[in-house]
C-alpha positions, 0 to 999 in steps of 0.5 A: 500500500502506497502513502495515498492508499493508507491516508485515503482508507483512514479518511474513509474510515473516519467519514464512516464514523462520522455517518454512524455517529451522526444521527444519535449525536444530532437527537442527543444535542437536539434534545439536550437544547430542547430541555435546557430552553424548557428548563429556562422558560419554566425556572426549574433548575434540577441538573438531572432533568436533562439525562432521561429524555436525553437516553430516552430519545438516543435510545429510540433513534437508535432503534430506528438508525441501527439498519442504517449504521449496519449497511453503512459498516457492512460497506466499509468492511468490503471497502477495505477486505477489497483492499486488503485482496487487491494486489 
């Protein structure tokens, strides 16, 4: 593997994080937002208040994210197993 090959596959890889990471990250920092703006608006300072919708809506997207997730690692395994074959 020439230093094009090694820098292209770990820039690949690292998009293929990002895609995975992404939709939980986005809920997470959507929910967490949402709860802070509520917890301003109503005065109710618990720190804790911000933990269980914040598991709770992580939880569901990533029910709903998980084939996407799968397919996406699925590509990227046979991405670098082709590598891996190709002389």
């Amino acid at each position: 593997m020439t230093g094009a090959e090694v820098v292209g596959s770990a820039q690949d890889a690292l998009f293929v994080v990002v895609k995975i990471s992404a939709p939980l990250m986005i809920i997470g920092t959507l929910v967490g937002v949402l709860v802070s703006l509520l917890q301003a608006l109503t005065q109710i300072q618990e720190q804790t208040l911000i933990y269980v919708p914040k598991i709770v809506a992580t939880f569901v997207t990533l029910l709903i994210a998980l084939p996407f997730m799968a397919q996406v690692s699925h590509q990227q395994f046979l991405r670098v197993i082709t590598r891996i074959v190709a002389p």
